[in-house]
C-alpha positions in Angstrom: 0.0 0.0 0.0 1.3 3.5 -1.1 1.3 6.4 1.0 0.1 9.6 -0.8 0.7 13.0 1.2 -2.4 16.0 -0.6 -1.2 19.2 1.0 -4.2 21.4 1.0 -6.6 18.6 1.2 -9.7 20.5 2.1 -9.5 22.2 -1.0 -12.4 21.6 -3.7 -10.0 19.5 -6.0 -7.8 18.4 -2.9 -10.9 16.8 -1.5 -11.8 15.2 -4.6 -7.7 13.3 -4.8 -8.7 12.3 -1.6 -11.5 10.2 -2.4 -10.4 8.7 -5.2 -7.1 7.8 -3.6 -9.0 6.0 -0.9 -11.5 4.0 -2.9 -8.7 2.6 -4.2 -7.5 1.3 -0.6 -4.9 3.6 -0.8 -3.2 5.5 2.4 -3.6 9.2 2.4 -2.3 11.8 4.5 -4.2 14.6 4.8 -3.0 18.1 5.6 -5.1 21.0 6.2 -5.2 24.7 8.0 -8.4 25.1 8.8 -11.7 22.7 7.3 -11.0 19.6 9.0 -15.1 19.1 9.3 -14.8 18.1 5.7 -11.9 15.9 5.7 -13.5 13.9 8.6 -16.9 13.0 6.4 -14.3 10.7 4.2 -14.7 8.6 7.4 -11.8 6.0 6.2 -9.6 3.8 7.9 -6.7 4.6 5.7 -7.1 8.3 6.2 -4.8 10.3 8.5 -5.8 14.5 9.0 -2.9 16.2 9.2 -2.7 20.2 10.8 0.0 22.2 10.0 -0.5 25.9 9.6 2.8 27.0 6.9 2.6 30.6 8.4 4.5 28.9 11.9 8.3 29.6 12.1 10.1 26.7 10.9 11.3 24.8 14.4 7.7 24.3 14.9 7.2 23.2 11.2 10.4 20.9 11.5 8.6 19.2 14.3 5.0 18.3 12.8 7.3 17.5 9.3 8.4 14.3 11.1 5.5 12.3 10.4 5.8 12.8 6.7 9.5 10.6 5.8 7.9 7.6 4.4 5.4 9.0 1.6 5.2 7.4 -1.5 3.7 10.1 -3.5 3.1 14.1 -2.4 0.5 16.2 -4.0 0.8 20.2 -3.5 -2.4 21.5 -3.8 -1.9 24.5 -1.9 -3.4 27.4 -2.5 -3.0 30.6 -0.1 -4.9 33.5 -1.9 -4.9 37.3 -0.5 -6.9 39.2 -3.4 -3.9 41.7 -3.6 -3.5 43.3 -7.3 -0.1 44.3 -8.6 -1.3 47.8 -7.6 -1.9 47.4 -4.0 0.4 44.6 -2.9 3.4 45.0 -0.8 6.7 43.1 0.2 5.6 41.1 3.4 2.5 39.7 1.4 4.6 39.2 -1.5 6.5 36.8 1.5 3.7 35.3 2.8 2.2 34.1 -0.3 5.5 33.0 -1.9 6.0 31.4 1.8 3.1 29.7 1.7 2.1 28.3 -2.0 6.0 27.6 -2.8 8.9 27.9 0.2 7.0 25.2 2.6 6.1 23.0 0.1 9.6 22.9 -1.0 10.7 21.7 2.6 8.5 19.0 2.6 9.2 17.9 -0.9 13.1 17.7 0.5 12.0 15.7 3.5 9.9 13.3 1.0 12.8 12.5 -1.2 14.8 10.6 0.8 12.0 7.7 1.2 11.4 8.1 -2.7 14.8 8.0 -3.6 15.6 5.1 -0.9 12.4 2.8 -2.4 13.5 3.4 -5.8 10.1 5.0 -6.3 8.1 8.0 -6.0 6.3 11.1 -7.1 5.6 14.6 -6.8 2.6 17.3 -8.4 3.4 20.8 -8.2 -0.3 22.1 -8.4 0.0 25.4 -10.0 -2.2 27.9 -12.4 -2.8 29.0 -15.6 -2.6 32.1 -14.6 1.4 32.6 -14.5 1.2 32.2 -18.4 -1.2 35.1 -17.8 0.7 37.2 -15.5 -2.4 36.5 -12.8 -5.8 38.4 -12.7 -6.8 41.7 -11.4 -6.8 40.1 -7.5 -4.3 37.5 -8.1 -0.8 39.0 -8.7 0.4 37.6 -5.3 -0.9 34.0 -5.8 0.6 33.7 -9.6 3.8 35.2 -8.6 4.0 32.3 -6.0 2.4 29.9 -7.8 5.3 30.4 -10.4 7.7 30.0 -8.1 6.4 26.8 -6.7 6.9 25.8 -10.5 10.9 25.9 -9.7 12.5 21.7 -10.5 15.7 21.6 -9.3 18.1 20.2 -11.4 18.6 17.6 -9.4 15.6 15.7 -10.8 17.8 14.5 -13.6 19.5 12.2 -10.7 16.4 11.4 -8.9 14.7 10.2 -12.3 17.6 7.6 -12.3 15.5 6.1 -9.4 11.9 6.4 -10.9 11.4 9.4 -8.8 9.3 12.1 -10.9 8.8 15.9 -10.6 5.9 17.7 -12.6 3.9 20.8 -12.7 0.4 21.0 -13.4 -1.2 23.9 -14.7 -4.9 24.5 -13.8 -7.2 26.2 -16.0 -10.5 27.8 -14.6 -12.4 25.0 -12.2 -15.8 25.3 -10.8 -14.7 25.4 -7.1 -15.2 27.8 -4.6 -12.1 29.9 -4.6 -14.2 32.3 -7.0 -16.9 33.1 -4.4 -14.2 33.8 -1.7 -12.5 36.1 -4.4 -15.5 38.0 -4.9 -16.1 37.1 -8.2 -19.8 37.1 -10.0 -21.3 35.7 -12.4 -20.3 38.3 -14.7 -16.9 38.0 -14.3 -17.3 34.4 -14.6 -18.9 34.8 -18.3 -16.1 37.1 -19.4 -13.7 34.7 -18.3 -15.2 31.5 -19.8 -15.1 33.1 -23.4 -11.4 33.4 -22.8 -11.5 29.1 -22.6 -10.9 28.3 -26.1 -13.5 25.3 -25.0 -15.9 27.7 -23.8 -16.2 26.0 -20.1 -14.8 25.7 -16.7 -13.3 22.5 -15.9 -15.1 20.3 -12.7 -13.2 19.3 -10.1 -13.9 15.9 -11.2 -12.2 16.0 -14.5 -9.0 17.9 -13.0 -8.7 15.2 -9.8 -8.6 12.4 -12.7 -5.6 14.1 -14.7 -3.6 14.6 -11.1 -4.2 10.9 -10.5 -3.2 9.5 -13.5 -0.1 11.9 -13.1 1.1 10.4 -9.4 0.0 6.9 -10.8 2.7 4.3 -11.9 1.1 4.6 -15.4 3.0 8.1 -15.7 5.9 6.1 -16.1 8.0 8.3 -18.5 7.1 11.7 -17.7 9.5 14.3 -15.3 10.7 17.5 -15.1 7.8 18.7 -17.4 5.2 21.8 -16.6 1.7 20.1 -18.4 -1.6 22.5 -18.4 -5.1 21.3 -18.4 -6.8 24.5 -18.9 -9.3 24.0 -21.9 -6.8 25.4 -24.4 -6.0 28.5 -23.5 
């Protein structure tokens, strides 16, 4: 049995990884900041709910990263957003966000390796967004600049691939989650923005969970060090 770490699990398209993961009897770590109500309605055996807040200095992160050095496969899903424009943003939430979506995951896909690279097998999904292509949206300069940075591979993936240990980025086009409600965004908007999508649609959570599992799945078995979008053609 596999052991699958989804940071941001409580997340629309986290939530959905989840599920599928675990009606395939896999294991699946959890990790969440604050929805845990919605984590616990998977009500699964093989499911662990992980807390860890990435704004806490990093002894107290080092500690809670201790339970995480035997995972198979890590999924970053995280998604801090702060509806700050290029306009009005400034250098500590420049920090936070870049902290947060990229800096933390990177820690914890260093203390991950060592198992993968040890078992000869592993892999990792950088979730990121269309929207660096774009440059980010009128509320989202923060969140694509950090986003972009969580797209960084090291170069070291050339050795780790040696191992069967993959690195990719995904790119995520418009999805019908909530994150568009807590942005403030109407339905307007949402029209405008759909005849931007060359296939005139959001994505569903559904279809987007299926393209991250078939990427941490053994049938990816020749793919690494690639940035991939699933955004409808844009």
């Amino acid at each position: 049995m596999k052991k699958f770490l989804i940071l941001g699990a409580s997340s629309d398209i986290g939530f959905e990884v989840c599920k599928k993961l675990l009606k395939n009897n896999n294991f699946v770590l959890a990790h969440y900041n604050k929805n845990k109500k919605k984590l616990n309605s998977l009500n699964s055996k093989n499911l662990e709910i992980l807390k860890i807040d990435f704004n806490l200095d990093l002894k107290n992160l080092t500690k809670k990263l201790k339970k995480i050095s035997d995972i198979d496969v890590l999924v970053n899903l995280v998604g801090y957003t702060d509806k700050k424009s290029h306009a009005n943003t400034d250098l500590l939430s420049m920090i936070k966000s870049i902290k947060i979506n990229a800096l933390i995951p990177q820690l914890i896909i260093k203390k991950c390796l060592t198992n993968m690279l040890k078992k000869k097998w592993g892999r990792i999904l950088n979730c990121s967004s269309i929207g660096v292509k774009f440059g980010g949206g009128l509320n989202t300069y923060n969140y694509s600049l950090s986003k972009h940075c969580s797209e960084f591979i090291s170069g070291n993936f050339r050795e780790w691939a040696k191992k069967n240990v993959s690195i990719n980025n995904l790119r995520i086009g418009s999805t019908v989650t909530g994150i568009h409600k807590k942005m403030g965004r109407g339905e307007n908007f949402m029209r405008q923005r759909i005849k931007l999508i060359p296939m005139q649609r959001q994505a569903t959570v559904e279809e987007i969970s299926s393209y991250i599992i078939h990427l941490i799945s053994e049938e990816n078995s020749y793919m690494t060090g690639s940035t991939i979008s699933v955004s409808g053609g844009e």
